[in-house]
C-alpha positions as CSV (number, residue, x, y, z in Angstrom):
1,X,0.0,0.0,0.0
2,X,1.3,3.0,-1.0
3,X,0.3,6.4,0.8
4,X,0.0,9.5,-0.9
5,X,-0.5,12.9,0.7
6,X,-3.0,15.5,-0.4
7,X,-2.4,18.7,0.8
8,X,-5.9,21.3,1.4
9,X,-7.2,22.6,-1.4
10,X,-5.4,20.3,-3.9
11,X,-6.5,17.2,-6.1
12,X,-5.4,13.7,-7.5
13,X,-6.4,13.6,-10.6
14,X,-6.7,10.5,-13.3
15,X,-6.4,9.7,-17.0
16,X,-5.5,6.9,-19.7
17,X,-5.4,5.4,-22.9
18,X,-4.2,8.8,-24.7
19,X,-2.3,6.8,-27.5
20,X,-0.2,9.2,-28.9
21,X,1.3,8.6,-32.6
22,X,-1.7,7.2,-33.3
23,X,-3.8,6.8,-36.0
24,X,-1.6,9.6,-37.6
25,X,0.3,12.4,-36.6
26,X,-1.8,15.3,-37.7
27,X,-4.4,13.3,-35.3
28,X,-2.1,12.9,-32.7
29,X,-0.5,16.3,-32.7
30,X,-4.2,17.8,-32.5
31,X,-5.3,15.0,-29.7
32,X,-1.7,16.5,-28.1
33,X,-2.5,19.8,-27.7
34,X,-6.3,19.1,-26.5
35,X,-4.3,17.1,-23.6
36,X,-2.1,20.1,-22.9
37,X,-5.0,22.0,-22.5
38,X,-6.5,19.8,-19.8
39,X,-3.4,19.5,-18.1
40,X,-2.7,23.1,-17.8
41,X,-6.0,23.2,-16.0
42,X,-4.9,20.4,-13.8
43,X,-2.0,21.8,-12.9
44,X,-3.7,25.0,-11.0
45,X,-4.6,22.8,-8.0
46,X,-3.5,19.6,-8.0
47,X,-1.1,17.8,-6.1
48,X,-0.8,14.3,-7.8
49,X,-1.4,13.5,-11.4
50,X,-2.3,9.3,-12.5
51,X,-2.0,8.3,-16.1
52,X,-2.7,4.7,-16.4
53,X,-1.2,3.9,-19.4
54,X,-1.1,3.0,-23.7
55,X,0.3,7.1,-22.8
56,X,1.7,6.4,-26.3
57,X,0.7,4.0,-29.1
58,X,4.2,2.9,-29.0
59,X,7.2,3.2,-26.8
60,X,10.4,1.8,-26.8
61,X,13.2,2.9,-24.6
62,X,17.1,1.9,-26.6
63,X,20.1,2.7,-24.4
64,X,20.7,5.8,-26.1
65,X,17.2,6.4,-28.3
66,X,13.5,7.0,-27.3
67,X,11.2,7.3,-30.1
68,X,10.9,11.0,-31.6
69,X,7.6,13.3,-30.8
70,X,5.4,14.0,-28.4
71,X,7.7,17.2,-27.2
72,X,4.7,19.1,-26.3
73,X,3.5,16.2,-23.7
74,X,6.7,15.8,-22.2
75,X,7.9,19.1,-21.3
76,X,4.3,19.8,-20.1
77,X,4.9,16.6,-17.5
78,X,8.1,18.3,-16.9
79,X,7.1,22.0,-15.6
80,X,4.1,19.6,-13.7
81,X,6.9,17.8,-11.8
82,X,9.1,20.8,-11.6
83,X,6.1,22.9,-10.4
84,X,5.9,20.1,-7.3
85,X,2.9,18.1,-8.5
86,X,3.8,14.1,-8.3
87,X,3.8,12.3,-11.5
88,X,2.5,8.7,-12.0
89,X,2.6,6.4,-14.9
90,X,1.4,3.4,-14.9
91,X,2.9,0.9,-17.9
92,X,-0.1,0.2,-20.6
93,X,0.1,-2.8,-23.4
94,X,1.5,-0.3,-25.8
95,X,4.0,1.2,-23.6
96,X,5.0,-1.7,-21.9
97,X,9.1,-1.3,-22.4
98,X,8.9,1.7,-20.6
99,X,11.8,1.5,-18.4
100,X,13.7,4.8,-16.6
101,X,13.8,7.7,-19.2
102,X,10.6,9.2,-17.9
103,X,11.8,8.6,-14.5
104,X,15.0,11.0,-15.0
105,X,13.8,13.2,-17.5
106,X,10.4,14.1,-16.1
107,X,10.6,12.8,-12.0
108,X,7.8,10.5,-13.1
109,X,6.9,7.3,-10.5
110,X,6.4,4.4,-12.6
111,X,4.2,1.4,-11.7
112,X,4.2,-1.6,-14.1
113,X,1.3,-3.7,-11.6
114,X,-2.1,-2.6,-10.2
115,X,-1.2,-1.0,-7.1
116,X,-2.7,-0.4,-4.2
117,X,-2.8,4.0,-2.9
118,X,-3.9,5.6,0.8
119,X,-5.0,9.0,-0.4
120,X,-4.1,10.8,3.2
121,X,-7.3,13.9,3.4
122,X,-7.8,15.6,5.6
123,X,-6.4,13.2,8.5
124,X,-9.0,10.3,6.9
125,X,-7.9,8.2,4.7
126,X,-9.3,6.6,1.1
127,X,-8.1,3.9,-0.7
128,X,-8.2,2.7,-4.2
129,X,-6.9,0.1,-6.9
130,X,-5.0,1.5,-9.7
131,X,-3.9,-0.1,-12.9
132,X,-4.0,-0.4,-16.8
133,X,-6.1,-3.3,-17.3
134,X,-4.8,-5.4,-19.8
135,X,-4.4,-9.2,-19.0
136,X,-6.2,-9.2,-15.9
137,X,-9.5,-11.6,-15.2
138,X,-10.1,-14.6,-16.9
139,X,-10.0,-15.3,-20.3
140,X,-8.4,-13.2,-23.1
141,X,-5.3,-16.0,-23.2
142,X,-4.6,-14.9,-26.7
143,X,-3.1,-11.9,-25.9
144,X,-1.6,-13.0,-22.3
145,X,0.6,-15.9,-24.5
146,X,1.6,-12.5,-26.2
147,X,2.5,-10.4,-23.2
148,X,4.8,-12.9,-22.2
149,X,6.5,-12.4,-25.5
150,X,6.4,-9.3,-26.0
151,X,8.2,-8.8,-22.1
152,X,10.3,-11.7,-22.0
153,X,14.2,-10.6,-21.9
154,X,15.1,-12.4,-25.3
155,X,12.5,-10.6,-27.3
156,X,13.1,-7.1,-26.0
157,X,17.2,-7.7,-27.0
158,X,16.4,-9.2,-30.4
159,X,14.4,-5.8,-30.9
160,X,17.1,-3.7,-29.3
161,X,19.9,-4.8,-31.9
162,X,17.4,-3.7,-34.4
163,X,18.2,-0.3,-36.1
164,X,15.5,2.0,-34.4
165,X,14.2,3.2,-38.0
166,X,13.4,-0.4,-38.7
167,X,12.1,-0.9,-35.0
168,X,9.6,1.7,-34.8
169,X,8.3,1.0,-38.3
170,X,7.6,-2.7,-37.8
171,X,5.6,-1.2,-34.3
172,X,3.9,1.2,-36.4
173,X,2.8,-1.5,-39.2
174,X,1.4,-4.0,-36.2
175,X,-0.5,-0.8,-34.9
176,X,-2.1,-0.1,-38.0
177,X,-3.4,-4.1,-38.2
178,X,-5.3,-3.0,-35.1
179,X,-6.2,0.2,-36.4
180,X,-10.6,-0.8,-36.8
181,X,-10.4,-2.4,-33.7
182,X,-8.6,0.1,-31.4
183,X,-11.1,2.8,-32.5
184,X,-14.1,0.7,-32.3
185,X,-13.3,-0.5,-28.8
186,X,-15.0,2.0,-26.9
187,X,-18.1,1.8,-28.5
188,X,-18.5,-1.9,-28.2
189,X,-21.5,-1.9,-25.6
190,X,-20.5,-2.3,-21.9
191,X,-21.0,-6.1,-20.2
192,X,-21.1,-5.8,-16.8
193,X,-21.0,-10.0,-17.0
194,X,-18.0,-10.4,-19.4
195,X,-15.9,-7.5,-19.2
196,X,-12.4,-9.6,-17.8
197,X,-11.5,-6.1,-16.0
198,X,-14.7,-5.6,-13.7
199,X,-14.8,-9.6,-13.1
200,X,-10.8,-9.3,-11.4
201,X,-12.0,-6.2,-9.8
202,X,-14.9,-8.1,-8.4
203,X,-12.6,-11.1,-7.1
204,X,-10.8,-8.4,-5.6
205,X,-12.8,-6.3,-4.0
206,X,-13.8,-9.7,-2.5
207,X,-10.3,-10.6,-1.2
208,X,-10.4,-6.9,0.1
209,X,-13.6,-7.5,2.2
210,X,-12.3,-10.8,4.4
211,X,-8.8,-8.8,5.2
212,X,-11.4,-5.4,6.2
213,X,-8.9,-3.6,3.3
214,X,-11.8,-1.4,1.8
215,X,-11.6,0.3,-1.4
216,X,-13.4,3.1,-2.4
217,X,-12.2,3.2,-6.0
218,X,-11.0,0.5,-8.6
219,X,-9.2,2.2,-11.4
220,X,-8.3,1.1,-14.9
221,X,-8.0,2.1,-18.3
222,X,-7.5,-0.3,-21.4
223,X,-10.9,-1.2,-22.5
224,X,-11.3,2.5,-23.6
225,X,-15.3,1.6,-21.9
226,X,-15.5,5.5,-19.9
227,X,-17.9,4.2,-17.2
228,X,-18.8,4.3,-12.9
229,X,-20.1,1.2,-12.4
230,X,-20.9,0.5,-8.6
231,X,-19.9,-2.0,-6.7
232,X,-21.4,-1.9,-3.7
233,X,-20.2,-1.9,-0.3
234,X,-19.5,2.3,-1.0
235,X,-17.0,0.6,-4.0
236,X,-16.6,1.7,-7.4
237,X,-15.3,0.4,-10.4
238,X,-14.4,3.4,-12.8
239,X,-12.9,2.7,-16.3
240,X,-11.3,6.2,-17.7
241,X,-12.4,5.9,-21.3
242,X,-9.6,7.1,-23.9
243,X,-8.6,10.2,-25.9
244,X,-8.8,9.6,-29.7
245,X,-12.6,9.0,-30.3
246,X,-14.3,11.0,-32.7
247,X,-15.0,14.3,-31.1
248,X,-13.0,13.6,-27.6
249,X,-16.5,11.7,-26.8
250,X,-14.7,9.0,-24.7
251,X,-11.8,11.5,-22.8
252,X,-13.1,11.2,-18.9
253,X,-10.8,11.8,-16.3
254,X,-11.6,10.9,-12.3
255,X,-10.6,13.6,-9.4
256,X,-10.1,12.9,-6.4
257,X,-11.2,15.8,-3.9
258,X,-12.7,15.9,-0.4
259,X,-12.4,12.4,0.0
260,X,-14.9,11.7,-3.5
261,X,-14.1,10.4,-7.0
262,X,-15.7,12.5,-9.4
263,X,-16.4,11.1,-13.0
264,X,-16.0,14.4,-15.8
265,X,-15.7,14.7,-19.4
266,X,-12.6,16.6,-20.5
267,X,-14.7,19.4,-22.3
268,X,-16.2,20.2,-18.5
269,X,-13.0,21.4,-16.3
């Protein structure tokens, strides 16, 4: 369990799934500059700042290389951190190599498992579940055979030795494969009963319950599914949507303030 303090008067806030690079970069530069903008009203009162991954549609840390873009993003993160507001990334399916450049460039925390948070407010306290999403619950053993490819230490050095040109471009070209059904994700209708997300959540919120560890807040990105589904028990399960639909419909963000998670659309800061 890891605590975090809020000062009075500030905020945690919380966002995923921006997928940056993608589907193009005239799309991605505009989706960019929209995330600025929410982030430089963020950073007037908060005091901790969650992004729970696919940040980027691809990222792939060489020894000496990261891929190019995104400058905008970055050194907004940067005058965040350097403004004293804590940064924390949590390690998506798409940015799952991401190792220590963000942590020494930009400050940033980085989490690579669903971790457990004390928000201290106010002298109470209020916890919550934080992660991406992807291979939890049962099922989807498709793409969990793949993780364990994708992070095993043999794969990520054959793709090292690769000329980062050719590395990037290959990512690119298996991104675009996916392109129909990253897009469509989000408005494939909510199941309660099969989403793999809400059915670990539910498991865990469980486990939490017979140790008296009570959650206020389960919160993922991934499925791109923006929804407050409750739990019960005072518990809810949020899912933070994502940033490239058509018209920003899907781009909700949770805030944590006076000990409540509020759900908001990014067009009503």
């Amino acid at each position: 369990m890891i605590e975090v303090q809020i000062p009075a008067g500030k905020k945690a806030y919380f966002a995923s799934d921006f997928h940056l690079g993608f589907p193009n970069n005239a799309e991605s530069l505009a989706r960019e500059k929209y995330i600025i903008a929410w982030l430089s009203q963020v950073q007037k009162d908060a005091s901790d700042l969650f992004l729970l991954g696919d940040l980027f549609d691809f990222w792939f840390e060489y020894s000496q290389v990261v891929p190019k873009g995104f400058v905008r993003f970055l050194g907004k993160l940067a005058e965040m951190n350097d403004a004293g507001i804590r940064i924390h990334i949590f390690v998506g399916n798409h940015d799952l190599w991401m190792r220590t450049y963000l942590k020494e460039e930009i400050g940033a925390i980085i989490y690579d498992q669903p971790t457990e948070f004390s928000f201290d407010i106010h002298e109470k306290s209020v916890k919550a579940l934080l992660g991406h999403g992807d291979g939890l619950g049962p099922g989807d053993y498709g793409y969990k055979f793949l993780k364990q490819i994708f992070i095993n230490p043999i794969s990520i050095f054959l793709f090292k030795i690769l000329h980062p040109d050719i590395g990037v471009r290959l990512a690119h070209l298996w991104s675009n494969t996916r392109k129909s059904d990253t897009i469509s994700a989000g408005d494939v209708p909510f199941d309660s009963d099969s989403d793999f997300i809400l059915n670990y959540v539910r498991g865990q919120m469980q486990l939490d319950i017979k140790s008296n560890n009570h959650k206020k807040a389960y919160i993922f990105g991934h499925r791109h599914h923006p929804i407050a589904f409750p739990l019960g028990e005072g518990s809810t399960y949020f899912n933070l949507g994502d940033w490239f639909s058509p018209n920003f419909k899907n781009a909700f963000y949770l805030v944590l303030a006076d000990e409540e998670f509020t759900f908001k659309h990014s067009s009503t800061f």
